[in-house]
Every structure is written in C-alpha cells, then in structure tokens.
N, C-alpha and C positions, 0 to 999 in steps of 0.2 A: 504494500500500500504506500501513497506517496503523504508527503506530507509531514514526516515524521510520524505519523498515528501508527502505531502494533497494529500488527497484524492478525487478526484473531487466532485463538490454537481450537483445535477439537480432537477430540481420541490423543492426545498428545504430541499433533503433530498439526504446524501453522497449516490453514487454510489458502491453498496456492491460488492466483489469480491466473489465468491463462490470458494470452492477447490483450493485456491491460493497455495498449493503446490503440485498441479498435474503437472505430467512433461508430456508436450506437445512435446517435440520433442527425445523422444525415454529415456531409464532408465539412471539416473544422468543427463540427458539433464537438456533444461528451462525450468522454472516453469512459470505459469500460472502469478504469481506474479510477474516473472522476464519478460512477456513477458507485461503485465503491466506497469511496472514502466519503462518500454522502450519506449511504448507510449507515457508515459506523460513526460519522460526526452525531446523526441524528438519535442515534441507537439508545441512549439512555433515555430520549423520551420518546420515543417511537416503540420500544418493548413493553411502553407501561401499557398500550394499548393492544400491543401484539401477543402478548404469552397467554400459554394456555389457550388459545382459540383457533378457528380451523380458518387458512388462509386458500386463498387461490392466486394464482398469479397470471399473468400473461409472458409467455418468452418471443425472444427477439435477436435469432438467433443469425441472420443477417442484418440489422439495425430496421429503425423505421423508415426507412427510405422505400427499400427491397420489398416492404411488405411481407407479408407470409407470417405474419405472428398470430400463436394460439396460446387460448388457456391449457391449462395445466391446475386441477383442482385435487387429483388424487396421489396419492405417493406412485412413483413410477419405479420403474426398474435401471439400477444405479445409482438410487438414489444413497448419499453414506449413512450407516447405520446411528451416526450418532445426530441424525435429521430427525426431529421428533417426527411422529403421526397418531392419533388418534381412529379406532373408528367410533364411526357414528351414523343415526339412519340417516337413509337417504329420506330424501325429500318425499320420494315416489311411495315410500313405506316399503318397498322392495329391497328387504337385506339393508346391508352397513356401508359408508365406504371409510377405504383408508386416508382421511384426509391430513395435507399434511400441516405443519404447526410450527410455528418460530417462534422460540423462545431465549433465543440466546445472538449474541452479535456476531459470531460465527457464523448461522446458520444465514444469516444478512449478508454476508462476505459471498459464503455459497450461491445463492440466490443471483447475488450480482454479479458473477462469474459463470452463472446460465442465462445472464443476459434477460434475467426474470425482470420486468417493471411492466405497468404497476403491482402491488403488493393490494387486494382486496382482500376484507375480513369478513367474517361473521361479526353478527351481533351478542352472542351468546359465547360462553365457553364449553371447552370439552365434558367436564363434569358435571355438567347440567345442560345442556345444548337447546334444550327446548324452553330456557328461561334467561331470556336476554337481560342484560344491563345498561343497555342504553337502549335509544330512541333517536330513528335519523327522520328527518326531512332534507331534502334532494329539493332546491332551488336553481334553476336555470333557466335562461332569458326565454322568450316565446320561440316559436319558431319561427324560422325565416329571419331573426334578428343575426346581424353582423356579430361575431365574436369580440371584436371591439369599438363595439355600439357604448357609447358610454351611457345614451339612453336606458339601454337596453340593461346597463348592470345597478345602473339608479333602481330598474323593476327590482330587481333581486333585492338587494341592499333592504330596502324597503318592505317586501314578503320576509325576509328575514328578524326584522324587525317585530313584524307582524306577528310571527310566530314565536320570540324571545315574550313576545307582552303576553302571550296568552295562556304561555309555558307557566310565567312570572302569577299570574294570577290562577293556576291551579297547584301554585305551592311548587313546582316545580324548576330545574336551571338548564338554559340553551346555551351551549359552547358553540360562537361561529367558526366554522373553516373552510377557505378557500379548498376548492377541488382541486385546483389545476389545471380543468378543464373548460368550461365555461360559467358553472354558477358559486354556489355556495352550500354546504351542510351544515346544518343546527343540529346539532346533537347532543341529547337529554341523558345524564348519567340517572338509572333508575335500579333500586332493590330489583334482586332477583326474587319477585312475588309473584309475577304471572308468567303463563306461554306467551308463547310467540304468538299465538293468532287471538289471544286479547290484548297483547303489545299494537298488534296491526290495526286490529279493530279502534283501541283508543289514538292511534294515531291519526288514523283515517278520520276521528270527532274532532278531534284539534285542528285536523287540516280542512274540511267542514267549518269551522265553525271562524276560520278565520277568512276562508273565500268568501264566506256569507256578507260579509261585511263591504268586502270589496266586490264584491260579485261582476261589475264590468274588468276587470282589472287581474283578478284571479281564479281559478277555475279548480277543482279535482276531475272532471273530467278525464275519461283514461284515453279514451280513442283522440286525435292528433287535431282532426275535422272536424269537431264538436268544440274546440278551444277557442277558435275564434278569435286568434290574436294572446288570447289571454297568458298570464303566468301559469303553467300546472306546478300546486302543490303536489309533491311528488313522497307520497308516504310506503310506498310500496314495498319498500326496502326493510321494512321490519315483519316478514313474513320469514316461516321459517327457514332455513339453507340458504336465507340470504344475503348478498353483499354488498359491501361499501367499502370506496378504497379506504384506504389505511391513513391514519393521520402521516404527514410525512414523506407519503410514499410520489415517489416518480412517475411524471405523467408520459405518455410515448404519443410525444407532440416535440416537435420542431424548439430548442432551447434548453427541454427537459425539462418542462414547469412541476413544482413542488407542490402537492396537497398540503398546505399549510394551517395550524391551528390559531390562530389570532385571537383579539380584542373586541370586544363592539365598538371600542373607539376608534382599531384600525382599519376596521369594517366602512367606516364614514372615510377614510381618507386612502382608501388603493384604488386604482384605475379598473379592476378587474381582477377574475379568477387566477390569472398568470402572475402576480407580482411579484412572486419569487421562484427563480430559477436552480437549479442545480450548483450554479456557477454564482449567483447572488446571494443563496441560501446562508452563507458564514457571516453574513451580515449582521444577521439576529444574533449572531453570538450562540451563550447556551441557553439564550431565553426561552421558557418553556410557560407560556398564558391557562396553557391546561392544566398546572401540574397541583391543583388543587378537583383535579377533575371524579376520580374516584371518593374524594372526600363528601364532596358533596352530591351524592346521589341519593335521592329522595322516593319514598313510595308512593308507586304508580296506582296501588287501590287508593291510595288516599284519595289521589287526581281525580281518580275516577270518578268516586263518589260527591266531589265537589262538581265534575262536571256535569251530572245528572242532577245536580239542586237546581229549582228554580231561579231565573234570574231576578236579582234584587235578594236572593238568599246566600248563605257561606259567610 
C-alpha cells in the first residue's frame, strides 16, 4: 500500500495487492492502489457499519471504462479462508446462501484487489438477519433531471429534510449521506424490535406521510410514468435481503465518487451527491459525523405507535 499506511496481514501473512497501478476508473483515473488505500484510510469508520452483516459487491475487473462489471453476493470459489461468510435464507425462502461479510480491514485490502467497488450492505446482521437496525430512504433527483442540475439536488436537499422533521417528530434520528451517485440517504439507526417487513411497512408511512404534504412535489409512486416529474420517496430498500451501498464505499463513476456520511449542515452547503472523490476524500481528515450513530438508535415500536395516534395527539 502506498502512502506509508501497513498493509493489512490475515492468516499471518500481508494481504498482497496485485497491478496496484491499474486504473480502475477510466485512463489517468484511480488506481487500484488509490482505491486501496481509501479503504483502509476509511476503514475504522467504515467497519463500524460493515461487521457482522452480509455484503455484496460489484467487481470490475477491466475498470469502468470496458464495462463488463457484475455483482458478486455469495462467497465464490477462491475465495481465502480467512474471508468471513455467513449463511443465511435466501430471500426466495428457498434454502441458505453463503453470503459473504467484512469484518476486518484486511478483508477491504482483499476486496480492492478484486477490483470489488461499490461495497452494498444489508440492513440487518448475520445473527438476527430478519431484524434490521436501521432504516434507509433512497432520495434522488426526478427523472430526466441533469446529474448536475443544481435545481435538481435543491429537490433532494429538501425531501431530505423532509424526512429528518418527521423522523424528528416520531422520536426518532436521520443520519444524511451522500451516495455518490446522484441523491442522498437518510438513514435511521433503530433497536433490533421488528422484521424486516414491518421495518418496510413503517417506512413506507413515513415516506407516505411526508409526500402527502408535498404531494405536487413528491411522490411514492413505484412505476417511473405515474411520477410525473415528481421526487420518489424511495423506501424500498428496507425489505428483506436488501441493499444499500455502504457508508464510505466507492462509487464506479468516472472520478471514483465516495458515498459519504455528512452533517445537515453540510447537507445545505455541497453542490451534489459527488462532492467527495477518492482523490479529495483525505480532506475530511479522520472526521467521522456518524460516529455517535449506533449510540443513538431509538425504538421503532415506539414510532410506530406514535405514528398511529391521532393528529393533535402524542
């Protein structure tokens, strides 16, 4: 690794990088080694999110140029023994699978050295899989809007907002983060008290009940042609076996944009989902906005039942 940073060990022997200066994200892009040593800069607050729980990844094994990139969700063959995996049921209720698990800054090294970005996670852990700890909303501009419409990421800003007030008034707290992509996710740390499909359900009232308000302006809406222009609150992602990239993780977009976890205040002042890149990322320093994030997670029956009170009650 470059940099001066160690190099991870695992089985007691370092974690080799091969072609650490192949550029992964188009000619003069990152390199292999740059997209490494962003792993491991990130890796003390990036594992607080990561351990224990079932990841997927995408690889990219001629860069994003060349195209040809697939997921990869289940442990595969060659994989090294000291790569966590879990199983766990499938989604279909057909059988288990072996899904695999990063828990260590090693297995990050690894990762980036099969050219794996982005890093998507579940919402749940392995020891309880069907009882999630947080709660995403998935905000991104309408469609048809310009990536760097700054109209367009006003909408967001603002739906996210949306959702932090009404999170805020069912006793609950909304962490903003940049995708890296094109919007924003709110993500609620919540007790493990419910499944997954009354996680969904309550999310689906929250994100309900904040279009309602804005109703020309917001939509839940699923199908694309029924939006109408509109923002879709996008709850969907707390369904079981489902994912959400990874705080932190690398986006396979031109620059290498960072899923970044932020401020409400710095919410108000970035241009867009991109504002920090692989290469700008050391910027922040070791600043971590989340790192009170597990501390404060609050129950979600509680919510619930405030959300079913009449309004003008609670």
């Amino acid at each position: 690794m470059s940099g001066g940073r160690r190099a991870p060990r695992a089985g007691g022997s370092v974690v080799e990088l091969h072609h650490p200066d192949k550029e992964l994200f188009g000619k003069g892009g990152v390199t292999k080694r740059e997209l490494a040593d962003h792993y491991l800069h990130a890796a003390p607050m990036m594992l607080r999110h990561l351990r224990g729980r079932p990841i997927a990844v995408q690889r990219w094994p001629h860069g994003i140029e060349d195209g040809g990139g697939f997921f990869v969700k289940n442990r595969q063959p060659g994989t090294p023994d000291w790569v966590h995996s879990a199983r766990v049921p499938r989604e279909s209720g057909d059988g288990d699978a072996d899904v695999l698990v990063c828990d260590d800054s090693a297995t990050l090294a690894w990762l980036a050295d099969q050219d794996a970005f982005p890093l998507h996670m579940w919402l749940s852990r392995i020891d309880r899989p069907r009882r999630p700890d947080r709660i995403v909303f998935d905000l991104d501009p309408p469609e048809g809007a310009a990536p760097d419409d700054p109209a367009a990421f006003d909408a967001v800003r603002a739906a996210a907002r949306d959702i932090r007030a009404e999170l805020d008034d069912l006793g609950l707290i909304g962490y903003p983060m940049t995708t890296g992509s094109r919007g924003v996710h709110v993500v609620c740390p919540i007790r493990r008290e419910i499944d997954t499909d009354d996680a969904k359900d309550f999310a689906r009232a929250v994100a309900e009940r904040v279009a309602a308000r804005r109703s020309g302006e917001l939509t839940v809406e699923q199908r694309k042609d029924r939006r109408r222009g509109r923002l879709f609150v996008d709850y969907l992602r707390n369904g079981y076996a489902q994912l959400a990239v990874a705080p932190y993780a690398v986006r396979a977009a031109p620059d290498a944009p960072v899923a970044t976890p932020i401020t409400w205040e710095e919410l108000g002042a970035i241009p867009g989902s991109r504002a920090w890149t692989v290469r700008t990322f050391g910027r922040r320093a070791s600043a971590d906005p989340w790192k009170d994030f597990a501390r404060r997670s609050r129950s979600p029956r509680a919510a619930m039942r405030r959300l079913r009170e009449p309004a003008g009650q609670g």
